[in-house]
C-alpha positions as CSV (number, residue, x, y, z in Angstrom):
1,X,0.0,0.0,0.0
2,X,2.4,2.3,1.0
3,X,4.3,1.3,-2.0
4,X,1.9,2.2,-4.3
5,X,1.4,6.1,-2.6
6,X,4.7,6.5,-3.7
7,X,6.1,5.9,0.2
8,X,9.5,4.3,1.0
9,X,9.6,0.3,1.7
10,X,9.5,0.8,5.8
11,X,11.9,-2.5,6.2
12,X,13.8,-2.4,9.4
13,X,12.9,1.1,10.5
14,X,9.0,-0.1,11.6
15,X,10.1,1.0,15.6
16,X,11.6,4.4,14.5
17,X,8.3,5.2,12.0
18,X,6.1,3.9,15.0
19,X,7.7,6.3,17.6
20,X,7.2,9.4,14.9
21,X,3.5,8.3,14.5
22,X,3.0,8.1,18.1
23,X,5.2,11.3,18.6
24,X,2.4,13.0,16.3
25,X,-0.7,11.8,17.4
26,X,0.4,13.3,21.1
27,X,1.6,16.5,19.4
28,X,-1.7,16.7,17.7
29,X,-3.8,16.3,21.0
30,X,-2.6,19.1,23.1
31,X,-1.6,21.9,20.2
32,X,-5.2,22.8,19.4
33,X,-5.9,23.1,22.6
34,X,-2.4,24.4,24.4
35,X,-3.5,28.4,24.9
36,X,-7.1,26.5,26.1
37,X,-5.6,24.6,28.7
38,X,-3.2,27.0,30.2
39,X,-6.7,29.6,30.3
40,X,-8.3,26.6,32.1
41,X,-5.9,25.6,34.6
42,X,-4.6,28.9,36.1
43,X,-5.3,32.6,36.3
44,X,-3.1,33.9,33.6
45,X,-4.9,36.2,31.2
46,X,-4.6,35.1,27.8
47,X,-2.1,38.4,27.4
48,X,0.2,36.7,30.1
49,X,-0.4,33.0,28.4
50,X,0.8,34.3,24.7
51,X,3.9,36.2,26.4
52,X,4.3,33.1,28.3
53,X,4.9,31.0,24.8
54,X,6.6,34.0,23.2
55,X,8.9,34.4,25.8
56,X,10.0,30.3,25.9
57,X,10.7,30.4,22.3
58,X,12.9,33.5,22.8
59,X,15.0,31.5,25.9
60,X,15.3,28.3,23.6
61,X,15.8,30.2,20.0
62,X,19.8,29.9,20.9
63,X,19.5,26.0,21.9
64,X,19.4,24.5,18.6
65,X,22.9,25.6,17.5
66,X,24.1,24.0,20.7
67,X,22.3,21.1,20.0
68,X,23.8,20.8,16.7
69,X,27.6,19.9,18.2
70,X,25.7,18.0,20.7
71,X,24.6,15.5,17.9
72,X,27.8,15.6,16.3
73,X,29.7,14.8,19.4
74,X,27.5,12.2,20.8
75,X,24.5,10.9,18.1
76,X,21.9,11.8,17.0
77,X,19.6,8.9,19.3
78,X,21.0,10.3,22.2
79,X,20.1,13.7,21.7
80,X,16.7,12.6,20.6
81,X,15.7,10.4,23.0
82,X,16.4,13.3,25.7
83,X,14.2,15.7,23.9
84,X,11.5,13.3,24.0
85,X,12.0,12.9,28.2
86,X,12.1,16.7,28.5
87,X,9.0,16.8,26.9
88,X,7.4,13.9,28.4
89,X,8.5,15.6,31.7
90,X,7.7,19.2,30.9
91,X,4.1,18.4,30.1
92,X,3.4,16.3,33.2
93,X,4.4,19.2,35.1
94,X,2.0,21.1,33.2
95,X,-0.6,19.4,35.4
96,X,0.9,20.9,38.9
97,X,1.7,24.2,37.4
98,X,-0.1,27.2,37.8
99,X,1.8,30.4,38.1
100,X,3.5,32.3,35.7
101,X,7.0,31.6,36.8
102,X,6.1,27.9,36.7
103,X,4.4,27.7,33.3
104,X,7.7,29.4,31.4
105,X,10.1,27.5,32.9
106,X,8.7,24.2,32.0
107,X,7.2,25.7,28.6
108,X,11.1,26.7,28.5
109,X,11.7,22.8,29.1
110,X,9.1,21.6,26.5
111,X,10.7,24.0,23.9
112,X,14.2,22.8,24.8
113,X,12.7,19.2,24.3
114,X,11.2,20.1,21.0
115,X,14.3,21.5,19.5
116,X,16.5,18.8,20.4
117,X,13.9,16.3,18.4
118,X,13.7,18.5,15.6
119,X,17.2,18.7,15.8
120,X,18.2,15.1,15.8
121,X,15.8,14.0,13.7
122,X,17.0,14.6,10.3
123,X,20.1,13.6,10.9
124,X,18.7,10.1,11.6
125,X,16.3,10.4,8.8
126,X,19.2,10.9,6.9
127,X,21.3,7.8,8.4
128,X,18.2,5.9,8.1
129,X,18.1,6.7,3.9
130,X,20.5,6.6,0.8
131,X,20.9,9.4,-1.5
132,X,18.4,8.9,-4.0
133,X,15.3,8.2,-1.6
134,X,15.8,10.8,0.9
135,X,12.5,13.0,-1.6
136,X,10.6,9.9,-0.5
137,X,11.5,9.2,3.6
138,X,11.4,12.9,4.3
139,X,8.1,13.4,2.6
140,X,6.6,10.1,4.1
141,X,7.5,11.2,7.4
142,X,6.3,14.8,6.9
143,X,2.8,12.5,5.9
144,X,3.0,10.4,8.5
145,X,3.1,13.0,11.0
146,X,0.4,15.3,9.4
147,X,-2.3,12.4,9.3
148,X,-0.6,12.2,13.2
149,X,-1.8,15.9,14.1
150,X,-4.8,15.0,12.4
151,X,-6.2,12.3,14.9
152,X,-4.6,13.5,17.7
153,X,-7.0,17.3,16.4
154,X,-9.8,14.8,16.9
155,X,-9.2,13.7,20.4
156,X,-8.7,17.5,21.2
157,X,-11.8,18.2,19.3
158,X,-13.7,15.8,22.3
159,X,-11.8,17.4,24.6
160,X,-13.3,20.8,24.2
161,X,-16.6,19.2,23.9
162,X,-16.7,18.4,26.8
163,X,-15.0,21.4,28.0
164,X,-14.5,20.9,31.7
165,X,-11.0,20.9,33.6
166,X,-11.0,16.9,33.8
167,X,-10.5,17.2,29.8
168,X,-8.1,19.4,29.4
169,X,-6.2,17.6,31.5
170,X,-6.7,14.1,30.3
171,X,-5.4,15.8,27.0
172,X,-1.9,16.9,28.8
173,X,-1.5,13.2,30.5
174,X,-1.8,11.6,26.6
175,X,0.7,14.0,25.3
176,X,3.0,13.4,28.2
177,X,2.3,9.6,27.6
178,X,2.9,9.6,24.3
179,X,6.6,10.4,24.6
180,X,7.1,8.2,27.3
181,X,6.2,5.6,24.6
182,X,7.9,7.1,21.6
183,X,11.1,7.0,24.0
184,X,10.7,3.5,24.5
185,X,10.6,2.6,20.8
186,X,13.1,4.5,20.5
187,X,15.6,2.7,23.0
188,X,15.8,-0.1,20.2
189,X,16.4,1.7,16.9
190,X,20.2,1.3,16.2
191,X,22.5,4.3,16.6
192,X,23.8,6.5,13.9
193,X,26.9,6.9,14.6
194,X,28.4,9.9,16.2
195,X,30.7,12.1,14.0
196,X,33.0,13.1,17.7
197,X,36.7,11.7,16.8
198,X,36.2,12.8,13.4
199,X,35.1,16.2,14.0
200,X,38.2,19.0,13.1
201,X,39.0,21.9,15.3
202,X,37.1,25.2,14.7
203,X,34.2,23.0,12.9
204,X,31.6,25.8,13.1
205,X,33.5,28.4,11.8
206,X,33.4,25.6,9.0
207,X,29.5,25.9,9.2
208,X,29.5,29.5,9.1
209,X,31.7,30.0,6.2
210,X,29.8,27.5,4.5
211,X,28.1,30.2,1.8
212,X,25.8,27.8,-0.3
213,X,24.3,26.1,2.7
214,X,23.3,30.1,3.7
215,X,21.9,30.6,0.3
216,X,19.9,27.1,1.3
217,X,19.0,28.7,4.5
218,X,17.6,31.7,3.2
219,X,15.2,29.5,0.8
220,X,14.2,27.5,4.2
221,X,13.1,30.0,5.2
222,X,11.3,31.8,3.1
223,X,9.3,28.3,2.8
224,X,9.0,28.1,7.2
225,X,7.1,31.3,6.5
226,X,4.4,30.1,4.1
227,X,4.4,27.1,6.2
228,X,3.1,29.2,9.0
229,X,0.4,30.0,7.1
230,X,-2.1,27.2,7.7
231,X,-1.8,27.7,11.6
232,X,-1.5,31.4,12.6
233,X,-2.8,33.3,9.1
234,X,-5.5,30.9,7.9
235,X,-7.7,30.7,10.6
236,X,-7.9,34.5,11.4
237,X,-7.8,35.6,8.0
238,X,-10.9,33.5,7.7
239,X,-13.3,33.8,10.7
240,X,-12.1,37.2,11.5
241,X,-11.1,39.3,8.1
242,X,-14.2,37.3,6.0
243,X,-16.8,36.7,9.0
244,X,-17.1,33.4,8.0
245,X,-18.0,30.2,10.1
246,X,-16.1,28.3,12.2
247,X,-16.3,24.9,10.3
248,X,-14.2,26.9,7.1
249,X,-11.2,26.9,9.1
250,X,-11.7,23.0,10.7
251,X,-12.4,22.0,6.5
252,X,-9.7,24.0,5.7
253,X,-7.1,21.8,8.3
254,X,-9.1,18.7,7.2
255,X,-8.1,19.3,3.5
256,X,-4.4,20.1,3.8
257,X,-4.3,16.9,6.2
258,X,-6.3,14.5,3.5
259,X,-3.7,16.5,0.4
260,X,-1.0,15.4,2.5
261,X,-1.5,12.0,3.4
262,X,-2.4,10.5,0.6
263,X,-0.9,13.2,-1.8
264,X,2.7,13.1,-0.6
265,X,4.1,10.4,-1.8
266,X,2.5,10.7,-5.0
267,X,3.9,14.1,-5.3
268,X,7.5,13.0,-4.6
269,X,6.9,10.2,-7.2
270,X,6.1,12.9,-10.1
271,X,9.2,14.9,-9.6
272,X,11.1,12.0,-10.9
273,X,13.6,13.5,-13.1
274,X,13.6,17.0,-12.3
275,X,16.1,19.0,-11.0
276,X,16.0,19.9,-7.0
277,X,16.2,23.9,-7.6
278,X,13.5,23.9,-10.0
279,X,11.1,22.0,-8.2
280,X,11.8,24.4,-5.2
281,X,11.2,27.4,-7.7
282,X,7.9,25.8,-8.7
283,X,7.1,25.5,-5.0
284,X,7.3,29.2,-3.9
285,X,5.6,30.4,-7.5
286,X,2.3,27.9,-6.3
287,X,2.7,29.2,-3.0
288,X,2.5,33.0,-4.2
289,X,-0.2,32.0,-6.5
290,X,-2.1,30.4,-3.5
291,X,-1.6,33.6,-1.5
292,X,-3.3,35.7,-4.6
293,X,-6.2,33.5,-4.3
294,X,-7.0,33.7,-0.6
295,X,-6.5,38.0,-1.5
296,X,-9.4,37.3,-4.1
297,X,-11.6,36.0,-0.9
298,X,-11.4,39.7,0.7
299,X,-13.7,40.7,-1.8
300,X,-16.3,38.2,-2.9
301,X,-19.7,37.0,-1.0
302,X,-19.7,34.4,1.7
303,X,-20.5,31.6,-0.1
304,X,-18.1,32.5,-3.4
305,X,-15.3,33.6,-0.2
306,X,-15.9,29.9,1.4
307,X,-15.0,28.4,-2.0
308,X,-12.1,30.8,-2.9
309,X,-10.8,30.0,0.6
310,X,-11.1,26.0,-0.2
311,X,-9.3,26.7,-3.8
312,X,-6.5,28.7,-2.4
313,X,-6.0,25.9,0.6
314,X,-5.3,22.8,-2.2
315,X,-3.4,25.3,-4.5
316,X,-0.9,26.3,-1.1
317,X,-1.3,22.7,-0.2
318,X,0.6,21.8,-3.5
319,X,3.6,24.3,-2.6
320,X,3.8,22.3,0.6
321,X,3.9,18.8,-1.2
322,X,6.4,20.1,-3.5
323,X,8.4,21.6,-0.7
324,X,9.0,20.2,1.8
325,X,11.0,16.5,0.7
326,X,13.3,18.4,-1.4
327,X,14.4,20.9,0.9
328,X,14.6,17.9,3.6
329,X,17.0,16.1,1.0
330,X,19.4,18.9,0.7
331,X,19.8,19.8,4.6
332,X,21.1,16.6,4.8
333,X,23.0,16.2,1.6
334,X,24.4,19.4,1.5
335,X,26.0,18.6,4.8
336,X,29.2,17.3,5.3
337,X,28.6,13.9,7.0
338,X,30.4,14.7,10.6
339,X,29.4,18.2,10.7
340,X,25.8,17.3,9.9
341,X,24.2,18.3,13.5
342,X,25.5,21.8,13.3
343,X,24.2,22.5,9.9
344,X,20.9,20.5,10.4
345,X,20.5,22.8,13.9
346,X,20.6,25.6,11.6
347,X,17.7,24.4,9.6
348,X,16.0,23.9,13.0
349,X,17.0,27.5,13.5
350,X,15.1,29.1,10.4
351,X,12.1,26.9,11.4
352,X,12.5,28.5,15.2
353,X,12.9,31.8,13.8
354,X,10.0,32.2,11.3
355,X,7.5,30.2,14.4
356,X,8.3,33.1,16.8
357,X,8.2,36.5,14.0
358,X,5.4,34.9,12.2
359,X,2.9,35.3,14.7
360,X,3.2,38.6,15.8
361,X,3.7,39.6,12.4
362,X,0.8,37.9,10.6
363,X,-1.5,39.4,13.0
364,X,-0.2,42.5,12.8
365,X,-0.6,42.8,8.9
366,X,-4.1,41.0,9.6
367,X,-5.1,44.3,11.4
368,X,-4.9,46.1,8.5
369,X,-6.9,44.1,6.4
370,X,-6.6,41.3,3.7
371,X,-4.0,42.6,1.3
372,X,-1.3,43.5,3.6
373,X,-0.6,40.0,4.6
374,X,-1.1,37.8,1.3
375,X,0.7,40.5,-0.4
376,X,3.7,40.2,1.8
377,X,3.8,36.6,1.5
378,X,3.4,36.8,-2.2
379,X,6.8,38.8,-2.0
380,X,8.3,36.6,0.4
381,X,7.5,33.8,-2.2
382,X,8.2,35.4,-5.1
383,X,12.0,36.2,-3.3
384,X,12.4,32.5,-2.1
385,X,12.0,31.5,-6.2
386,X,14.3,33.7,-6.7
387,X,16.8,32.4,-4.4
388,X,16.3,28.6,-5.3
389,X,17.0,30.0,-9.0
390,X,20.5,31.1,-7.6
391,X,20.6,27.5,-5.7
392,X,20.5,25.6,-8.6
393,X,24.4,27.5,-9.6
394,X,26.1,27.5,-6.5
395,X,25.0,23.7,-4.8
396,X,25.8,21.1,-6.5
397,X,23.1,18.6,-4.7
398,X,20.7,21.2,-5.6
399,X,21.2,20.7,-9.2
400,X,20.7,17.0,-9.4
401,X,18.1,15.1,-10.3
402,X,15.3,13.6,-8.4
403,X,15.6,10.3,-9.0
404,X,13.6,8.1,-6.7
405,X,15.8,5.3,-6.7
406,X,18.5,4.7,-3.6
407,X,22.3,5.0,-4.7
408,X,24.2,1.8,-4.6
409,X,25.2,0.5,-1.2
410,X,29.3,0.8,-0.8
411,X,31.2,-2.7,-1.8
């Protein structure tokens, strides 16, 4: 089945992809629900809760490049494995914290945990993969944990239902649980192992000087930005900007999910044969063209808005199926093998980066109305195509191929 989707054959990496599905399902539970539950369970205002999350990502924003030696020096498992238990730990204190000290120090701890996952994690993707299939592991992962979010948005969805302290907290306990079990699985997926003895003095400074991989960068994230889209734009763009109903923003979650899951791999499939830059090209030009759509919403009716909403969610969808694999292939690739943590962390580090301006910034442009936002991110889009034009010259692995077949093992 998987096969046929266009998905990677799983093999010997069945505890590693379990753990990730797990991971996601928990992740999915509490993030729909995460401003909710802190409202719920103390007496913070929700000015205090937001500056509460703003300020955590601000402490941990500097982690990830620490992180990134971290990996290279010990592994990536280890490193992973202890993001899970600061997460598993952060949230189940969560349920005995109520002031505001409290909440951003283990918020603090959560974020900590979350970058050094995030941080880790395609490094083992990577160790996992040959050349030649990483298209197809990154974008069945990226699947894999979107259909994740998705059930785990159901069980939140029950949660508020019901609506009463009990729930919200039942919702924390199987997010906390949830890593306790992806840690276990993870205990028995083999090692990578660590770059350490082979790491030269003054590596970052080889990171730094590294000019491609900065041109790389800067088209990461250009693409973290649209991907903050869905999330933080979408859903006040479309209840507040438009007046329309609630269930337009939960069908416009429901669609990206469905694209995703079963659009992925077919996706990765049809780029067989084209050339990395240019599908990253053809990424930001759908994205700005989805962004022109949802403009076009601003001034139609409700029912003709609803539909021009729904249009402009599968057309951005598609710049986040071509996306995504590809730019997950060349963090890795373009990486030297032993200094691959530090350059992966600064990957994590444009992801960090556009997640704490993004908010503050889409809402602020959202003020003003619809065209300051989607015309913004039509620029940002348009400027990312134009960097991954310039990619295509100055990175090799950006120029190849897509070929959907794994290199040769070593004799």
């Amino acid at each position: 089945m998987l096969q046929r989707l266009g998905f990677p054959s799983i093999g010997p990496h069945r505890r590693f992809v379990t753990a990730i599905a797990i991971d996601a399902v928990g992740s999915g539970v509490f993030m729909p629900v995460s401003v909710l539950y802190f409202l719920m369970t103390t007496d913070l205002s929700l000015v205090q809760v937001g500056g509460v999350l703003s300020l955590a990502s601000l402490i941990a924003l500097p982690v990830g490049p620490v992180l990134g030696g971290v990996v290279d020096r010990l592994g990536a498992k280890q490193v992973l494995l202890a993001g899970n238990a600061l997460q598993a730990l952060g949230f189940a204190a969560y349920l005995v914290t109520d002031s505001f000290l409290g909440l951003t120090l283990w918020t603090v701890v959560v974020t900590v945990g979350r970058t050094a996952f995030w941080g880790s994690y395609g490094t083992i993707v990577a160790a996992i993969s040959r050349p030649g299939e990483r298209e197809a592991w990154f974008g069945f992962l990226g699947a894999l944990r979107n259909v994740g979010f998705a059930v785990g948005g159901l069980v939140s969805g029950a949660a508020i239902t019901v609506g009463t302290q009990e729930a919200y907290a039942a919702v924390v306990v199987a997010n906390a649980a949830s890593y306790v079990v992806a840690f276990v699985l993870l205990l028995a997926v083999p090692a990578p192992a660590p770059a350490g003895h082979r790491a030269v003095s003054g590596s970052w400074a080889t990171v730094l000087r590294d000019r491609p991989y900065w041109l790389l960068w800067s088209v990461q994230l250009t693409y973290c930005f649209s991907m903050m889209v869905l999330n933080v734009a979408m859903p006040v763009y479309a209840t507040t900007v438009l007046g329309l109903s609630g269930w337009v923003t939960g069908a416009v979650f429901t669609l990206n999910t469905v694209m995703v899951g079963l659009g992925q791999g077919l996706v990765v499939r049809a780029m067989t044969g084209a050339r990395r830059w240019r599908v990253l090209v053809l990424a930001d030009l759908v994205f700005a063209v989805s962004f022109v759509v949802l403009l076009g919403a601003g001034p139609a009716g409700v029912a003709v808005g609803v539909a021009v909403v729904l249009v402009g969610t599968v057309v951005y969808t598609v710049g986040e199926l071509l996306g995504g694999p590809v730019l997950g292939a060349l963090g890795a690739e373009a990486a030297p093998e032993h200094l691959r943590g530090r350059y992966l962390s600064l990957i994590q580090l444009a992801w960090n980066l556009a997640s704490t301006i993004a908010p503050v910034t889409f809402a602020w442009l959202l003020d003003a109305g619809a065209a300051p936002v989607w015309l913004a991110l039509t620029a940002v889009s348009l400027l990312g195509a134009v960097l991954a034009a310039r990619l295509g010259r100055v990175l090799p692995v950006a120029a190849d191929r897509v070929t959907n077949r794994p290199d040769p093992l070593p004799v």
